[in-house]
N, C-alpha and C positions, 0 to 999 in steps of 0.2 A: 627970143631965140632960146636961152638958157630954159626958160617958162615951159615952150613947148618939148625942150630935151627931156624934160624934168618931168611932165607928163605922161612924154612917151617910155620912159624908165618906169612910171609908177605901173603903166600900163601893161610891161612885160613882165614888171614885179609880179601882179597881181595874176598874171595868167601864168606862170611860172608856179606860184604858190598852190594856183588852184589846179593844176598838172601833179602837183606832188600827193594833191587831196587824195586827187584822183587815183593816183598810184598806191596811196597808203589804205585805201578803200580796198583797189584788187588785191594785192596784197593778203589783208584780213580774208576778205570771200576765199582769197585758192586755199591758205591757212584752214580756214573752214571746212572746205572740200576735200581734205586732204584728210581728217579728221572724221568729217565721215566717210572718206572711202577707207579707212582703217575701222572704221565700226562695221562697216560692208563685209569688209574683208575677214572680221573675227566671227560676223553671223553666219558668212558662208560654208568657213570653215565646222562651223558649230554643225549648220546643218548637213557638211558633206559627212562630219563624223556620227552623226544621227544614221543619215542614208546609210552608211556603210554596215553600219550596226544591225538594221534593220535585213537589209540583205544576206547578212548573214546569217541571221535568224531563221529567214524562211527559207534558204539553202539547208538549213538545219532542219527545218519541218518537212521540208518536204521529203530529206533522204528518211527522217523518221517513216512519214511516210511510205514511202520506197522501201520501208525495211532496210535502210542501207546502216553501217553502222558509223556516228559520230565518232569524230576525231578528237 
């Protein structure tokens, strides 16, 4: 009786333990994810601030164009 309490204690020990593996695993991954969605987030910005740049450029050329006069 004691033998198989004793067992079944090891038994939920062990799946308990490996529940936590599991946890400390997702854990790291979201950690992860999260790290790159902050490098995502610094490239997109990079590149909205490129686009903007650019746009404004050719808004430039083109009133060149136009004869219009830059601001």
């Amino acid at each position: 009786m004691i033998s198989a309490k004793l067992t079944e204690l090891a038994a939920e020990a062990a799946s308990i333990e490996a529940r936590a593996e599991q946890a400390a695993e997702a854990e790291a991954a979201a950690t992860a994810a999260a790290a790159d969605a902050r490098i995502y987030e610094r490239d997109a910005a990079m590149w909205r601030g490129l686009y903007e740049a650019a746009e404004q450029e050719r808004a430039a050329l083109l009133g060149m164009i136009r004869g219009e006069q830059i601001p």
